[in-house]
C-alpha positions in Angstrom: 40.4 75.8 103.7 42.1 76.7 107.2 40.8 75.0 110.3 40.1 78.9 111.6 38.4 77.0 115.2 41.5 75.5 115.4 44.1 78.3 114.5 42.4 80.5 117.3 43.1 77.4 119.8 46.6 77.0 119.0 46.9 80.9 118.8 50.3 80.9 121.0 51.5 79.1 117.3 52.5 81.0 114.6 50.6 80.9 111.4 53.0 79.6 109.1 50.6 76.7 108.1 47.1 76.6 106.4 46.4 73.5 107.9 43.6 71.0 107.2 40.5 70.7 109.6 41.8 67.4 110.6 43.7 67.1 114.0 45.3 63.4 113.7 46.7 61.6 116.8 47.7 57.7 115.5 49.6 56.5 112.4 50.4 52.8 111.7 51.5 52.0 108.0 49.4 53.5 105.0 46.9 54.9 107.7 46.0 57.8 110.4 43.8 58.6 112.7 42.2 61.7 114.1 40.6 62.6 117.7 37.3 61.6 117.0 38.6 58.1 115.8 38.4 58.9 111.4 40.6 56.5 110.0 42.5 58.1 106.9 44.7 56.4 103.7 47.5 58.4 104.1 48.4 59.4 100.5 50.6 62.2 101.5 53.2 60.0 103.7 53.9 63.6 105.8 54.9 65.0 102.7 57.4 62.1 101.2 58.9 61.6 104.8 57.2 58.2 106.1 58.3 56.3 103.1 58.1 52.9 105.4 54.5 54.2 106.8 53.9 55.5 110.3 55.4 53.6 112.7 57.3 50.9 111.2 58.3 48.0 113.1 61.2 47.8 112.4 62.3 51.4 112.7 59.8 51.3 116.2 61.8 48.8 117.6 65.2 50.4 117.5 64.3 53.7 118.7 62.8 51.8 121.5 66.0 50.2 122.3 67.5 53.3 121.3 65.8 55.3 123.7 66.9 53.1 127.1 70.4 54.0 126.3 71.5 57.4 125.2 69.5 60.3 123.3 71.8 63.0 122.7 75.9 63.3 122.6 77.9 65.9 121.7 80.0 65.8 118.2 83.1 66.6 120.1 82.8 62.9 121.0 82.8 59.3 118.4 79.0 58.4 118.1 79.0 54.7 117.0 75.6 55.2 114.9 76.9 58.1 113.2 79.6 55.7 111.5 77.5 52.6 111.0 74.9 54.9 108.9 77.7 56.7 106.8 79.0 53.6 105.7 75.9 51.9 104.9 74.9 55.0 102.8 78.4 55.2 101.0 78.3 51.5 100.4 74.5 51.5 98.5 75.9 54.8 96.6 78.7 56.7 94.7 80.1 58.2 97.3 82.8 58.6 100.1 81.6 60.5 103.3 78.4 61.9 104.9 77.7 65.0 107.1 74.6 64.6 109.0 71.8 67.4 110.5 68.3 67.7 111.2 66.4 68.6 107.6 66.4 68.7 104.2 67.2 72.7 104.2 70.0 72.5 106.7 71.5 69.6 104.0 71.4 71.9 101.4 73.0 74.8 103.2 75.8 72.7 104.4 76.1 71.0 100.2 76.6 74.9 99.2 79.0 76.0 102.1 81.1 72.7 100.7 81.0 73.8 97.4 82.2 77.3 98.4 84.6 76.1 100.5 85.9 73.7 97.5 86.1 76.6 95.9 88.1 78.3 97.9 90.5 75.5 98.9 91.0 75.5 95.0 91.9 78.9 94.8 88.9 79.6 92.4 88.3 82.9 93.5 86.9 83.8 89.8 83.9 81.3 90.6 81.3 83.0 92.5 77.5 81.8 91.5 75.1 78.6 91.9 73.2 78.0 89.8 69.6 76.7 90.3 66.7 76.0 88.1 63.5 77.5 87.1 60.4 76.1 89.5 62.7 74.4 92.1 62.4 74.2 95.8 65.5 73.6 98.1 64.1 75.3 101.6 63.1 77.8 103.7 66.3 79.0 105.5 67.9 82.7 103.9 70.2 80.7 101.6 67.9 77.6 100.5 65.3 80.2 99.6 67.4 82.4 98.3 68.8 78.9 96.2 65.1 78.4 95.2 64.1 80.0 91.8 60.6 81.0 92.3 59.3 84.2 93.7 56.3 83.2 95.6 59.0 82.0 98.4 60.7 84.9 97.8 58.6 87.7 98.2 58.6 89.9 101.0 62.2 88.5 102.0 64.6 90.6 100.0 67.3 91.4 99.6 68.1 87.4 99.2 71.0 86.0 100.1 73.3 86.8 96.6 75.2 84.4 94.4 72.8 82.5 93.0 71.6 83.1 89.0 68.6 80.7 88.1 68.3 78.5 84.5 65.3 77.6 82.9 64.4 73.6 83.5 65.0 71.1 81.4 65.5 73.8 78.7 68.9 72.4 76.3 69.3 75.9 74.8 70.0 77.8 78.6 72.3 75.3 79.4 74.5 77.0 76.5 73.8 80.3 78.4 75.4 79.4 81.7 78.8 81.0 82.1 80.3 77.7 83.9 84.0 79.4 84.4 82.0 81.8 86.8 80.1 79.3 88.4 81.0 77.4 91.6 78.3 74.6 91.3 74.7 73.5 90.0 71.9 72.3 92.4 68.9 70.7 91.1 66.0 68.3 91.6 65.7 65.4 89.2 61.9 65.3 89.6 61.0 68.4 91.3 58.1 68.3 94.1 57.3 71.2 95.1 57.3 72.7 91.9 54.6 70.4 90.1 56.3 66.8 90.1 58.0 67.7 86.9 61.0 64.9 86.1 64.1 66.0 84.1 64.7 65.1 80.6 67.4 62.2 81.0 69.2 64.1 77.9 69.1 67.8 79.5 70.5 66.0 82.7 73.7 64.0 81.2 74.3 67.4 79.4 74.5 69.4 82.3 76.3 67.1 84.4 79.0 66.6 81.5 79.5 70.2 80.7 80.0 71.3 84.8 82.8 68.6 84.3 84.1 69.7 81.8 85.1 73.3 84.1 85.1 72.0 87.2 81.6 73.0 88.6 80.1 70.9 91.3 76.9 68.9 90.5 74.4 68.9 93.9 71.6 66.6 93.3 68.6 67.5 96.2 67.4 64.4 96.5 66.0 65.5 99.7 61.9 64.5 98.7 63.2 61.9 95.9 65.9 59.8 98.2 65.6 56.9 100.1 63.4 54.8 97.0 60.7 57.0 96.4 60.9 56.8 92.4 61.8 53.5 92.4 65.6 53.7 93.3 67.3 54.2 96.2 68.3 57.6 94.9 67.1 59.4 91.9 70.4 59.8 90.5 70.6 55.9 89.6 68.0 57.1 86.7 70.0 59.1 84.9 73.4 57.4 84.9 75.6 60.1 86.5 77.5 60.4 89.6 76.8 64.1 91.5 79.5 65.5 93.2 77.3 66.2 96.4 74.0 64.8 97.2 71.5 65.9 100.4 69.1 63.5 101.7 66.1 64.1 104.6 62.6 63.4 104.7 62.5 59.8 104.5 65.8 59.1 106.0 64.5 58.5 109.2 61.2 57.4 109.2 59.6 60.5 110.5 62.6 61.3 112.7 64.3 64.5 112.1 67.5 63.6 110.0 69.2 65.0 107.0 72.4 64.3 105.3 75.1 65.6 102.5 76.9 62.8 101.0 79.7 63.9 98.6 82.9 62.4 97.1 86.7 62.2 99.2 87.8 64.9 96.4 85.1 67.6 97.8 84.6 66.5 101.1 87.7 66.5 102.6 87.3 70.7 102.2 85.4 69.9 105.4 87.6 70.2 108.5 87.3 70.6 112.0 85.5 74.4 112.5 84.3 74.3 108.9 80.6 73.2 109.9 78.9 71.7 112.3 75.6 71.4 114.1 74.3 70.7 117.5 71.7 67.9 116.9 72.9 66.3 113.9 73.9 63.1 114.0 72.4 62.1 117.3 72.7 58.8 118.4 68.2 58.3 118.5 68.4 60.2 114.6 71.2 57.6 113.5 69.5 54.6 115.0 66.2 55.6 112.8 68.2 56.2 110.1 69.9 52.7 110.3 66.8 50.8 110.5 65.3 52.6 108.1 67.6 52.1 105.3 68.3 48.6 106.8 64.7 47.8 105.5 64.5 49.1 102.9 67.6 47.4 101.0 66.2 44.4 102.8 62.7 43.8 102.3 61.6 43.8 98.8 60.5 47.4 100.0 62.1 49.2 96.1 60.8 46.2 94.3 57.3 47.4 95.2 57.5 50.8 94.5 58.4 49.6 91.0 55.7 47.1 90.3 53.0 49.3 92.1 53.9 52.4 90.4 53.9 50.5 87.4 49.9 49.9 87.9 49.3 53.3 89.2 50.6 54.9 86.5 48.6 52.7 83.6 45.2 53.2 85.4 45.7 56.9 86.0 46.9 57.2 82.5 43.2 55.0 81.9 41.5 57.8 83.7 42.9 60.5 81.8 41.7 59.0 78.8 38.4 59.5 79.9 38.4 62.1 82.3 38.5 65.6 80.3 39.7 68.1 82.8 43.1 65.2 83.4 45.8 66.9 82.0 48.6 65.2 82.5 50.2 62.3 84.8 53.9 62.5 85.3 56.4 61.6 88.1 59.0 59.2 88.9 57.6 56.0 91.5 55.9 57.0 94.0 56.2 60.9 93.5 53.5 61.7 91.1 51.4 64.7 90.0 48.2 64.8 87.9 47.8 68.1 85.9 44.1 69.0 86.1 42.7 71.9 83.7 42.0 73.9 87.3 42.7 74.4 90.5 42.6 71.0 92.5 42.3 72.2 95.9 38.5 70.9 95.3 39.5 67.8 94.3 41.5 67.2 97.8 39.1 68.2 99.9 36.8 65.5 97.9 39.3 63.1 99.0 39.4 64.0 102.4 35.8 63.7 102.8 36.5 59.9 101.0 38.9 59.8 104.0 41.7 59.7 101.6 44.8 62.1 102.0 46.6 63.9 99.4 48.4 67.1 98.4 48.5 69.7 96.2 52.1 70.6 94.0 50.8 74.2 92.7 47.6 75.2 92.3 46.3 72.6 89.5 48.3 69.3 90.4 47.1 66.5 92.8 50.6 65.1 94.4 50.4 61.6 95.5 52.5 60.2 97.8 51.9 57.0 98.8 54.4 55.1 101.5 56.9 52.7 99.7 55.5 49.4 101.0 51.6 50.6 100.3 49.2 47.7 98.9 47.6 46.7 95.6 44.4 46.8 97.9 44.5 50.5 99.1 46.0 51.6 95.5 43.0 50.6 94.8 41.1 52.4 97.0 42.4 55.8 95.8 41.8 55.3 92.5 38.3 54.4 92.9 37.4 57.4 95.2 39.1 59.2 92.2 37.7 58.0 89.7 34.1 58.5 91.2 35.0 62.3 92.0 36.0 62.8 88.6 33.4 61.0 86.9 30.8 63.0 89.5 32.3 66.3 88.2 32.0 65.5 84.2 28.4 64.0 84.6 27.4 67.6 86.7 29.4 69.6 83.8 
């Protein structure tokens, strides 16, 4: 439930958040802190973002350095970082160039003005939707939401931005109903977060990808919760054994410092020209650095190679649990982005936690995301399963 003492204290802020009675002030690795000095297992990693934990050494130590030297620069001038962290992305991945800004939404805005632009560079003028899928999430902003195929977000925000027709998820037989000469690109998640940590069928994917080929339709993968080695790869793509045409990146990118980026390929990219796009913020030099040492550690330090074997062990015991545990669903995800599918709403179940001084989140109404960071232990995995285990078993004995 809202923290209503608190809402009325912070009542110069907007209510745009139903926010948790917790008011946390330190973070160090799998752990927080509040103001009355609770420590909690952070489970939720700010929602995907502090893959590395809070306040990872490494990142720590070059925005200190950072810091001493220059903040902010204009784009109208070279930024050093802004190179160094574009080639280190297009060297782990498929592609050619990067565009950086501050979020995930403001990447996928700028992935669909490229592939309109693309379009229009082609003289394609008979493309003119994007298509999205069924239960996705791609942001808050007019067009992201408007790109987002469910109508909680959409409601009481029409008319939407137009141009976008939505597709039914992982479904083979609507792929057959897409009209790919009219359409300009496809933007999907390939395990999708928001919308109940549901992964894509590997089949359904390859599919897709070849038939937008096939008629020149862009592929967008939003990579934007499931980048930077949260399922296990650096990017989620690696899975499935296709090359997008565009991907957009955030969240994790920097460690907790705002930072997204569009990576495409030369072919679509180079529609980007000077007064195309642009952004104030993006790419400054203290976003770069964070991104630099973040990615630097985590192609470095065994940090993937966790998430691999970890999962691996969280998956098998939840899938234990489920045996045993009635209302248990399902258990599905990708790494370290997973949902368990409970017969009812789970909001309960979290709260539980939280009084375990455990943090998770919820993906819908009746699925428990858990999000722990990439370099989390076999000793706090631990930890969360048996707090879970005991509310579960708590809840079948009183039943």
């Amino acid at each position: 439930m809202p923290d209503t003492a608190s809402m009325n204290k912070l009542s110069a802020v907007m209510s745009t958040y139903s926010r948790f009675p917790i008011t946390v002030t330190k973070g160090k690795g799998s752990y927080m802190w509040d103001d009355v000095g609770e420590k909690y297992l952070d489970y939720t990693s700010g929602i995907a973002t502090c893959n590395l934990g809070h306040c990872p050494d490494s990142v720590q130590l070059a925005l200190h350095e950072q810091l001493d030297q220059l903040w902010h620069s204009s784009n109208l001038y070279h930024i050093p970082q802004q190179t160094q962290l574009a080639e280190k992305l297009t060297a782990v991945s498929c592609f050619d160039q990067a565009f950086f800004c501050n979020s995930g939404a403001e990447a996928n805005e700028a992935a669909i003005k490229l592939a309109k632009k693309y379009t229009h560079d082609h003289q394609l003028s008979h493309k003119n939707q994007i298509i999205s899928f069924t239960s996705s999430f791609h942001g808050r902003t007019g067009t992201t939401m408007a790109a987002t195929a469910q109508s909680k977000i959409h409601e009481g925000f029409t008319p939407l931005t137009p141009g976008f027709n939505y597709c039914e998820f992982n479904d083979q037989a609507a792929l057959e109903m897409i009209d790919y000469d009219k359409t300009i690109a496809v933007i999907l998640e390939l395990v999708q977060g928001e919308g109940g940590v549901r992964q894509a069928n590997k089949e359904w994917v390859q599919t897709l990808v070849s038939k937008s080929k096939q008629h020149n339709v862009l592929v967008i993968i939003d990579e934007i919760q499931t980048g930077m080695g949260r399922t296990g790869s650096l990017f989620a793509y690696e899975h499935y054994d296709i090359e997008p045409d565009i991907i957009t990146l955030a969240k994790g990118l920097g460690s907790g410092i705002p930072v997204g980026a569009m990576l495409a390929k030369h072919h679509v990219s180079q529609s980007f020209q000077p007064g195309t796009h642009g952004s104030t913020f993006g790419g400054n030099p203290l976003a770069m650095t964070a991104g630099i040492a973040t990615l630097n550690t985590l192609t470095t330090d065994h940090i993937i190679a966790n998430v691999v074997q970890l999962s691996s062990k969280l998956f098998k015991e939840l899938d234990e649990l489920k045996k045993n545990i009635a209302q248990i669903e399902d258990v599905r995800g990708l790494g370290f982005l997973i949902g368990i599918q409970f017969s009812h709403e789970v909001s309960p179940i979290v709260k539980k936690l939280r009084d375990k001084n455990i943090l998770c989140l919820v993906a819908g109404p009746k699925v428990l995301r858990i999000l722990p960071p990439l370099n989390t232990t076999e000793v706090e995995i631990n930890v969360f399963i048996t707090a879970l285990k005991n509310i579960l078993t708590d809840q079948e004995d009183a039943s």
